[in-house]
VEXRO-393080 format. One record per residue (C-alpha): residue in three letters; x negated, y negated, z. Coordinates in steps of 0.1 Angstrom, whole numbers, padded with zeros to 4 digits, always signed. Each point is the difference from the previous one (the first is absolute). Layout:
BEGIN
ALAXYZ;...
***
This chain:
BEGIN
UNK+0000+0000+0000;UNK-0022-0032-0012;UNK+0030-0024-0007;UNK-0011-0028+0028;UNK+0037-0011+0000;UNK+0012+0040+0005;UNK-0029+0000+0030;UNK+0007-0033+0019;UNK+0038+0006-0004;UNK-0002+0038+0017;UNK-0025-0013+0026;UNK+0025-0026+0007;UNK+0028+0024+0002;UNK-0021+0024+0019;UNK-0010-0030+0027;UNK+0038-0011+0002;UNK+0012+0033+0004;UNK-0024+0010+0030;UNK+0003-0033+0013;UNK+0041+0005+0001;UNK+0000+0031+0008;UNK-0019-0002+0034;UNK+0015-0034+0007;UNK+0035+0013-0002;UNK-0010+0033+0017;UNK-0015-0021+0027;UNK+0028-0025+0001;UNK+0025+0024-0003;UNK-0012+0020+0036;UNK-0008-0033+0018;UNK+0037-0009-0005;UNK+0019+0029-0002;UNK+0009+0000+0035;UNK+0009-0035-0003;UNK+0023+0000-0035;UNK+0019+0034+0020;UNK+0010-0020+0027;UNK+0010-0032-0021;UNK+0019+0024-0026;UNK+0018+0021+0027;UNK+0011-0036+0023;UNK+0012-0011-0035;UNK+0019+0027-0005;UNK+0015+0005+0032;UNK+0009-0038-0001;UNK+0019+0006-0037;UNK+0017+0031+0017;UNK+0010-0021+0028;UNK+0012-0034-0016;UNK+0016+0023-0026;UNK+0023+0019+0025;UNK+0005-0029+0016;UNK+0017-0014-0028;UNK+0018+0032-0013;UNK+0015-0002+0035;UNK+0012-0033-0010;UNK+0017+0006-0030;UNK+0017+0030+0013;UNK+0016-0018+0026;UNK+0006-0029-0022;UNK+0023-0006-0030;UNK-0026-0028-0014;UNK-0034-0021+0007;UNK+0019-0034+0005;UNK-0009+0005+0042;UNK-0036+0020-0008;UNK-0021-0032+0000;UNK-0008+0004+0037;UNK-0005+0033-0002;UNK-0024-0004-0025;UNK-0016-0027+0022;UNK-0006+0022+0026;UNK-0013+0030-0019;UNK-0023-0032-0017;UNK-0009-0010+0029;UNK-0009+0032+0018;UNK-0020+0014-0031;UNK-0018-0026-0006;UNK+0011+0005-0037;UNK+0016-0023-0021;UNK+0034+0019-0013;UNK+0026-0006-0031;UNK+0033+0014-0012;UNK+0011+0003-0036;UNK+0032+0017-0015;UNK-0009+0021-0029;UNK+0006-0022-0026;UNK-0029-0018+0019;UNK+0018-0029+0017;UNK-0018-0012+0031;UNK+0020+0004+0032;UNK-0017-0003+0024;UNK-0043-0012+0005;UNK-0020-0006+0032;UNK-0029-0015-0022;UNK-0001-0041-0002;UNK-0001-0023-0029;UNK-0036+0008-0008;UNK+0005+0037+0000;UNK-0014+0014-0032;UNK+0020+0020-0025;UNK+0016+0037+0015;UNK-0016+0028-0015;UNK+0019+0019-0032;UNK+0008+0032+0024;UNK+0016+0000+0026;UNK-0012+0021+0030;UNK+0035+0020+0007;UNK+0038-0003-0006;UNK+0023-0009+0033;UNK+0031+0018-0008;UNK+0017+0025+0028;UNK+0019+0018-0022;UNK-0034+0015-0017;UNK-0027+0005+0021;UNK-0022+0030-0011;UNK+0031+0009-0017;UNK+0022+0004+0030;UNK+0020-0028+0019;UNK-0010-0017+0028;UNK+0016+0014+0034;UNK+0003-0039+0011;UNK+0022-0003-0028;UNK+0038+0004+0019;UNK+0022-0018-0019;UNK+0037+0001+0014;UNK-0016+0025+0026;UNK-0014-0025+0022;UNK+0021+0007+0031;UNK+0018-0035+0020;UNK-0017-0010+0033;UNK+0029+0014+0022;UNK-0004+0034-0017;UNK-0039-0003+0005;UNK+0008-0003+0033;UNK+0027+0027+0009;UNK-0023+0025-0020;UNK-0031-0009+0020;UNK+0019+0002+0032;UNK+0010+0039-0011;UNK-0033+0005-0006;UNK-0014-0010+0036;UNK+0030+0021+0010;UNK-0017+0033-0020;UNK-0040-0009+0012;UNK+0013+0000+0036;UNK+0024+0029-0002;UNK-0027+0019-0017;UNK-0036-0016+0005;UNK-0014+0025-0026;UNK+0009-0026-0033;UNK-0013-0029-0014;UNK+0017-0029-0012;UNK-0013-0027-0028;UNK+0023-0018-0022;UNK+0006+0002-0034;UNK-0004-0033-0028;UNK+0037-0004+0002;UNK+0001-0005+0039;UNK+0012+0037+0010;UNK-0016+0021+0023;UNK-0019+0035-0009;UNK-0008+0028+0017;UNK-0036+0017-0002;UNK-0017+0024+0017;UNK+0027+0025+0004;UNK-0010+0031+0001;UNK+0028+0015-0026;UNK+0001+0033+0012;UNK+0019-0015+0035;UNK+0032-0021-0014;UNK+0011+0003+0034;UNK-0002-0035+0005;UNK+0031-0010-0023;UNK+0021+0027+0017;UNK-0014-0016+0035;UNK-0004-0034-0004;UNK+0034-0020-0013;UNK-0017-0028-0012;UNK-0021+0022-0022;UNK+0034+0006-0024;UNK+0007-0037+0002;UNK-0034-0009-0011;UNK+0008+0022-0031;UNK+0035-0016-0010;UNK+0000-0030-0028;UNK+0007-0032+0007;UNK+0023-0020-0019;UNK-0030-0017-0015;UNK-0020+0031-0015;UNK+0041+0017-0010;UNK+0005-0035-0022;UNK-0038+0009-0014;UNK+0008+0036-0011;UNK+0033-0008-0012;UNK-0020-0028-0028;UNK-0027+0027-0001;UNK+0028+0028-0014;UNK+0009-0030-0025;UNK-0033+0001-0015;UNK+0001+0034+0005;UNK+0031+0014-0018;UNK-0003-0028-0027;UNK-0035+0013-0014;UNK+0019+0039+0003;UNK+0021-0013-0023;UNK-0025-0001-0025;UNK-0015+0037+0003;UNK+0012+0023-0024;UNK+0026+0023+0014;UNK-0016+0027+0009;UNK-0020-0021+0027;UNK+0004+0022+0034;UNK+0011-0020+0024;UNK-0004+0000+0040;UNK+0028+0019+0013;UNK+0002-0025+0033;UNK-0015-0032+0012;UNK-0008+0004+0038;UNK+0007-0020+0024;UNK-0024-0002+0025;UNK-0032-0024+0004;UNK-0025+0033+0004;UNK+0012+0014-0032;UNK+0008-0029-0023;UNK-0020-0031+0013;UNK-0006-0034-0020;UNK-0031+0005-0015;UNK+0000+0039-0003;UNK+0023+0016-0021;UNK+0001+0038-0004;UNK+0024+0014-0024;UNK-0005+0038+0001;UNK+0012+0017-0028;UNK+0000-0023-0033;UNK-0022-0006-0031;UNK-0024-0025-0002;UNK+0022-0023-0016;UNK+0020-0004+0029;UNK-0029-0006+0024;UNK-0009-0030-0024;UNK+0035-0015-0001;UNK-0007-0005+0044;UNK-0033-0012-0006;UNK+0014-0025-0028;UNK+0036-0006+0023;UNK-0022-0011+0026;UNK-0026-0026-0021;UNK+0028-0015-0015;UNK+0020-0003+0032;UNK-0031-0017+0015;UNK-0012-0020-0031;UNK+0026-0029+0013;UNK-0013+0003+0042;UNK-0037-0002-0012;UNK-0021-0028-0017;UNK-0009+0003-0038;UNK-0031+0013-0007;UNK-0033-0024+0001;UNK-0032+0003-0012;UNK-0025-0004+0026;UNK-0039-0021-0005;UNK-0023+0002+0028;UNK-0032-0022-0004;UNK-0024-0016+0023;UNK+0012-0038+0015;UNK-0007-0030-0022;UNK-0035-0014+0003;UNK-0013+0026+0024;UNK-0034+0010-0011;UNK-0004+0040-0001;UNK-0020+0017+0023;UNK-0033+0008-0002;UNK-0011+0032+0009;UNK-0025+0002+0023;UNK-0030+0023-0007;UNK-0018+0020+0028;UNK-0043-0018+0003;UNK-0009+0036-0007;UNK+0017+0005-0035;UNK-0007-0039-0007;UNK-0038+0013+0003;UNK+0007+0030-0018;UNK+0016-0018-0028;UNK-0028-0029-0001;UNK-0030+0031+0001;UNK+0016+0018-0027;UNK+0003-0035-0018;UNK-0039-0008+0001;UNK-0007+0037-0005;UNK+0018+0001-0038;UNK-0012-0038-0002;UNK-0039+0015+0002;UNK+0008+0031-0025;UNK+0015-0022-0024;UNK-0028-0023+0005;UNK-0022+0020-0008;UNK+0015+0016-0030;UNK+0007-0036-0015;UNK-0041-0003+0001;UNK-0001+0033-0013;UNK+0022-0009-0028;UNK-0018-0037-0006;UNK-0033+0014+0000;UNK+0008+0022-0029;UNK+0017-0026-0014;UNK-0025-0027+0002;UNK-0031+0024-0014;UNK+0009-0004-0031;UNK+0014-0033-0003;UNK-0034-0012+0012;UNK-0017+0020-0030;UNK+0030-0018-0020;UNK-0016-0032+0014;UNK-0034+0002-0007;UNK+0002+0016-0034;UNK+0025-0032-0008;UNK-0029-0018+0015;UNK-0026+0011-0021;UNK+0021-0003-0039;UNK+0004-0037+0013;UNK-0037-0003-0001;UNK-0002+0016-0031;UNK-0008+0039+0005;UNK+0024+0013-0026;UNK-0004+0040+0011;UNK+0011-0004+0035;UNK+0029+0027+0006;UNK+0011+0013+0032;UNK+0018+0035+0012;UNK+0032-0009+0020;UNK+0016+0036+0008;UNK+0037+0008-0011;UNK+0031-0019+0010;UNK+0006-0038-0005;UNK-0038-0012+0007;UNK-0009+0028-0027;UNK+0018-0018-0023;UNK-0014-0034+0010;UNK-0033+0019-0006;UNK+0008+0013-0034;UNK+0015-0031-0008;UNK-0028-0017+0004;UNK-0022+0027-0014;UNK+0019-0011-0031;UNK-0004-0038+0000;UNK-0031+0004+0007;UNK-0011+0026-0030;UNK+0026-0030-0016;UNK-0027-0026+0011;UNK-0029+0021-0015;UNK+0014+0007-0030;UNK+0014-0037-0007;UNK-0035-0011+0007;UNK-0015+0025-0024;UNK+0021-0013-0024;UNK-0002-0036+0004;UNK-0039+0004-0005;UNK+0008+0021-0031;UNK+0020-0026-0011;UNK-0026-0025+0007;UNK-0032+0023-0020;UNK+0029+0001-0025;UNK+0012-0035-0005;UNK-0040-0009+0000;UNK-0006+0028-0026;UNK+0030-0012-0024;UNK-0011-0039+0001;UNK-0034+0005-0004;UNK+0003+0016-0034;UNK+0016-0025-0018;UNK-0015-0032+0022;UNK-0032+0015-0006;UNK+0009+0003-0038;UNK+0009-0035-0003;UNK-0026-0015+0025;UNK-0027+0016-0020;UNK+0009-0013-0038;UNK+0008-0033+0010;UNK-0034-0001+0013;UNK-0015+0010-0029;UNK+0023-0027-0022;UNK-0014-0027+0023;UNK-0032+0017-0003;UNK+0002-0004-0040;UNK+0000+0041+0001;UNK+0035+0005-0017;UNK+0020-0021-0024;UNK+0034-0009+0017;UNK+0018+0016-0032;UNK+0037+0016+0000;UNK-0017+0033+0006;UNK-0013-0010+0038;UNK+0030-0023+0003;UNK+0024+0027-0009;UNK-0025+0026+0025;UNK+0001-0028+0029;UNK+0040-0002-0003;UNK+0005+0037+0006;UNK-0025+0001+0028;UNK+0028-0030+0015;UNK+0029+0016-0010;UNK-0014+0032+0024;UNK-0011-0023+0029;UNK+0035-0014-0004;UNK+0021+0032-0004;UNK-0019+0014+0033;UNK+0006-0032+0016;UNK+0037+0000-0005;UNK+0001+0038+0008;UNK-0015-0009+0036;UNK+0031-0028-0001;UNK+0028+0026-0009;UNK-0014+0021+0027;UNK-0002-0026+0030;UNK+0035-0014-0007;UNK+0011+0036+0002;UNK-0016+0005+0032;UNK+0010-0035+0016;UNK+0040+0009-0012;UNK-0004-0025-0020;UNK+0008+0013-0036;UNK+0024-0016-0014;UNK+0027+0019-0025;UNK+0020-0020-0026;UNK+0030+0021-0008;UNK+0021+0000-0034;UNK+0018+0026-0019;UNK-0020+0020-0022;UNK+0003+0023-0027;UNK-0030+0023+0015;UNK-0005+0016-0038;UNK-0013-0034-0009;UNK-0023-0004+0022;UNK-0019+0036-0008;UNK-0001-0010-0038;UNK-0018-0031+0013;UNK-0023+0016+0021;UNK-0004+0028-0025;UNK-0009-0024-0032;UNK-0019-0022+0020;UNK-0028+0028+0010;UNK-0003+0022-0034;UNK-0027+0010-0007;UNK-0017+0015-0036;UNK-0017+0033+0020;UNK+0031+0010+0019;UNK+0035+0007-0009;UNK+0023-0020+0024;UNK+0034-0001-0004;UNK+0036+0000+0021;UNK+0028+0020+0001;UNK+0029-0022+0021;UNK+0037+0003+0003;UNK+0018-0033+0010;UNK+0000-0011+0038;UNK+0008-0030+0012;UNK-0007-0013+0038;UNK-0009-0031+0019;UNK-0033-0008+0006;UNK-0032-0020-0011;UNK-0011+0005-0033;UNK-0035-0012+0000;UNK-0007+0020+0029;UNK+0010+0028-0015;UNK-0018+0001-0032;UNK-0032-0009+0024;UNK+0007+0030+0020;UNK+0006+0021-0029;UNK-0028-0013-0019;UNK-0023+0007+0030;UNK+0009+0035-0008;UNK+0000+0002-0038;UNK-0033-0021+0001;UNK-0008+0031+0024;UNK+0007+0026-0019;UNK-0014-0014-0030;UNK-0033-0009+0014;UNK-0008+0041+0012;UNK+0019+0017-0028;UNK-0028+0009-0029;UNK+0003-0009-0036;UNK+0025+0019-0022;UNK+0024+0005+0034;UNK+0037-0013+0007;UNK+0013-0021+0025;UNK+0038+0002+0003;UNK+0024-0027+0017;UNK+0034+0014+0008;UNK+0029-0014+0019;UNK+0031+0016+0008;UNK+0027-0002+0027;UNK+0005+0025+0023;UNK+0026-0001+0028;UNK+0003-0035+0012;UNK-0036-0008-0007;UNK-0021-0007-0030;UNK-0032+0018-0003;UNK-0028-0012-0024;UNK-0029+0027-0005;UNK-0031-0008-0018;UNK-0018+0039-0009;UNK-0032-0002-0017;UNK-0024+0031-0012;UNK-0029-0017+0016;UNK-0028+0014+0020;UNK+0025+0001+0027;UNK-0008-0005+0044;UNK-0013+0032+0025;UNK+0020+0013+0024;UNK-0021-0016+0032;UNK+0004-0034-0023;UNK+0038-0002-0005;UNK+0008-0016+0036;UNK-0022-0032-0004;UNK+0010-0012-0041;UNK+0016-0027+0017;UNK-0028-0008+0026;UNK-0016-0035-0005;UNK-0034+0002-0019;UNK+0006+0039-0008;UNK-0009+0016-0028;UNK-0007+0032-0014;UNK-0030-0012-0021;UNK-0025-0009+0028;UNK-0024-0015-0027;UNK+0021-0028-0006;UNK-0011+0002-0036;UNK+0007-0025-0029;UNK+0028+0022-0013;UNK+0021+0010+0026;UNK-0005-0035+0014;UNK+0025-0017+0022;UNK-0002-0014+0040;UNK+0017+0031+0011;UNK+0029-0023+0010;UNK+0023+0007-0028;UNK+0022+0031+0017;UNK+0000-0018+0037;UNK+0018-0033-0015;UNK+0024+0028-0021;UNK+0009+0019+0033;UNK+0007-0036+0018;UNK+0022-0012-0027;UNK+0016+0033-0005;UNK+0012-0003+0038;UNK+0008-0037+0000;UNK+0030+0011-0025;UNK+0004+0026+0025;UNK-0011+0029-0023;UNK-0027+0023+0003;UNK-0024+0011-0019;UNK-0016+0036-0001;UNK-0030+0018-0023;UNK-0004+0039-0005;UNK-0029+0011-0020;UNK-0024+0030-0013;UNK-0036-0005-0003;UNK-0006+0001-0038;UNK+0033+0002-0014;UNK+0015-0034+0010;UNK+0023-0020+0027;UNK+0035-0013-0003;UNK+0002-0032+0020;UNK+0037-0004+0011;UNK+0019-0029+0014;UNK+0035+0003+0015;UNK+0022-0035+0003;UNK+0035-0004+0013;UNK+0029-0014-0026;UNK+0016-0013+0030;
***
């Protein structure tokens, strides 16, 4: 793995991963004891605001009176507590002005007639017995606990006293004890409650199919058919849910309409922190500088092998500023091995530009000389009286200029190209003319030149067109031997139009194809009187070819010939 990004980002992830890991682990065992304490009082406080408040609307037919209530429970908590219907009307909030926004849940659903599925016990209804028959029943049932002194009396959500702790296989205390049978009879209160509860009752029977079966007789006595237990013996399920639903909706008018309940911590009050033991503070802050050291000293690690080679990068950079073209430098795999090759490359760049800028210099020399020298040396000798100034040296002199000129212009062509600043004057052109120009201007009586065109017509500049494709005729011409053919077609194919100039000339080696268009290349290294040129010619074709946006290509066989081919959009 030599990606540096791949490395630092695992050692990062390694580092944060250790350093949450322990931290939590630690965290997580200094306040354990702490966060189960807080958790459990929390819950127990829901649990006990909730009932409180389920007691409420059990023994309420609304939350018009609740807001004290709610005060209290407030109050008591130490928690700030709201009320909403379901539709999510507020009814009822302890919180102040500045309280922020309740949470989207709420934490539970007051309503008596559903808790856990079941209905409250609190929940009475028209059960709740008067004052005077709270009374007379509590007075029977000091009666029983001194007639018998083996019972225990606690009253019931709907005032009425209970029995427990009989032992049920002695009953003799009903057969001894009067007030035991009076404690069992109904008041007037709970009789007025059954009969509304039968209602209910017969009116969902109604709706059971026919073969329902039925309870054959509704008792009559408290331990057998009591307000909140119902035990029909006998029937289908159906009927058992036609009770349970006979008594919700009997009760749905005695109790208050469901509410959803939010329980949050008072406005403004600042949570509480948890206070961490000294010894897992310590623990926590050793582990802390422990990781802090490891991944200290894997970050040095890491830098060191980072920093190796960018200080070879550094003084290899150093030393092709002062001129040392061969500096190179080995910088691994990864992202700095890339630098490395990178700059491998520029600098094998550098060398190579600097090789050929002093080629270009011995060349440059080497072409002036010639015809300077010519001309430099007969004038002399006219001044000196050694040669007549006839139309012979005249006409020898102006060809010597015309060279110096044609090279001089070449270097021109070639430095606007390289400066971006070549400029293209674009008409529309039949491209068919412009070979029959280029092809009549350069016959020649030793070689057979001729074209073979179709018409094309495009957009572009015509005089530096026929200079690039004379560059290449005047190419092919030049290093194709007397009695051979040089051939101009043109031809569109596609959306382009494609000019190929094949001659049967001595043709270009393999190892010599790639630099044709190279500045001051050429395949005859003698330079000789024949071949001529500056060895500029191809490099000022391949510019303008690509300022039209074309491109030009050559494929060739040593002795049998080359086809030069340029490629130019119509568009």
């Amino acid at each position: 793995m030599k990606s540096l990004l791949v490395r630092f980002f695992l050692f990062s992830l390694v580092i944060a991963a250790c350093s949450i890991a322990v931290t939590a682990w630690l965290a997580s065992q200094a306040t354990t004891g702490a966060i189960r304490q807080e958790q459990g009082e929390a819950l127990e406080t829901d649990a006990q605001i909730y009932d409180a408040l389920v007691g409420y609307a059990a023994s309420h037919q609304d939350w018009s009176q609740a807001s004290s209530t709610v005060d209290d429970l407030a109050r008591t908590y130490d928690r700030r507590i709201a009320l909403t219907d379901q539709s999510g009307k507020k009814l009822l909030d302890t919180g102040d002005q500045n309280a922020p926004q309740l949470p989207i849940t709420p934490r539970a659903l007051i309503d008596p007639l559903n808790v856990n599925g079941k209905i409250d016990p609190r929940a009475v209804g028209p059960f709740m017995l008067h004052d005077d028959e709270k009374r007379k029943l509590r007075s029977y049932a000091d009666q029983l606990v001194q007639c018998s002194g083996r019972v225990e009396i606690v009253e019931a959500p709907n005032g009425r006293p209970r029995i427990v702790g009989l032992d049920p296989g002695r009953t003799s205390v009903w057969d001894t004890c009067t007030s035991g049978e009076y404690l069992q009879t109904l008041t007037t209160t709970e009789e007025a409650g059954y009969r509304e509860l039968q209602g209910h009752f017969i009116a969902c029977l109604a709706t059971l199919p026919g073969n329902a079966q039925l309870p054959a007789k509704a008792p009559g006595r408290v331990d057998v058919l009591d307000w909140d237990v119902v035990v029909l013996e006998g029937t289908t399920p159906d009927v058992v849910q036609c009770m349970d639903k006979a008594r919700r909706d009997m009760l749905k008018s005695y109790v208050a309409a469901p509410a959803q309940m939010f329980l949050t911590a008072r406005a403004g009050d600042s949570p509480q922190p948890i206070d961490l033991s000294t010894t897992g503070a310590t623990r926590i802050t050793l582990v802390a500088l422990g990781i802090l050291a490891i991944a200290g000293f894997a970050s040095w690690v890491t830098a060191t092998q980072l920093v190796r080679p960018i200080r070879a990068l550094t003084a290899a950079t150093k030393r092709t500023a002062e001129g040392d073209r061969t500096a190179r430098v080995d910088g691994g795999g990864g992202e700095i091995g890339q630098l490395a090759k990178s700059f491998n490359a520029m600098s094998e760049k550098l060398a190579e530009t600097e090789r050929q800028r002093q080629a270009m210099v011995s060349d440059v020399a080497h072409e002036l000389r010639t015809p300077l020298g010519n001309i430099t040396g007969w004038l002399e000798a006219t001044q000196d009286g050694l040669a007549e100034p006839d139309p012979h040296l005249i006409a020898m002199l102006l060809e010597e200029s015309l060279l110096l000129q044609r090279l001089v212009d070449d270097l021109h062509d070639l430095a606007q190209a390289d400066a971006g600043t070549l400029r293209l004057h674009a008409e529309p052109i039949a491209l068919d003319d412009v070979v029959d120009q280029v092809v009549n201007a350069q016959q020649n009586r030793e070689i057979l030149l001729r074209a073979e065109t179709t018409p094309v017509n495009l957009t572009a500049d015509p005089v530096r067109l026929r200079q690039a494709l004379g560059n290449l005729v005047a190419n092919a011409v030049r290093y194709t031997p007397p009695g051979g053919e040089v051939v101009v077609k043109l031809f569109q194919w596609q959306d382009r139009a494609i000019l190929e100039v094949v001659d049967t000339g001595t043709g270009i080696a393999p190892e010599d194809v790639p630099h044709v268009f190279d500045r001051f290349w050429r395949a005859d290294k003698s330079r000789s009187r024949r071949t001529g040129g500056s060895g500029l010619g191809l490099a000022i074709t391949r510019h303008l070819v690509e300022a039209h946006g074309g491109a030009v290509s050559v494929t060739s066989r040593l002795g049998e010939g080359s086809t030069f081919r340029i490629s130019l959009p119509l568009a």
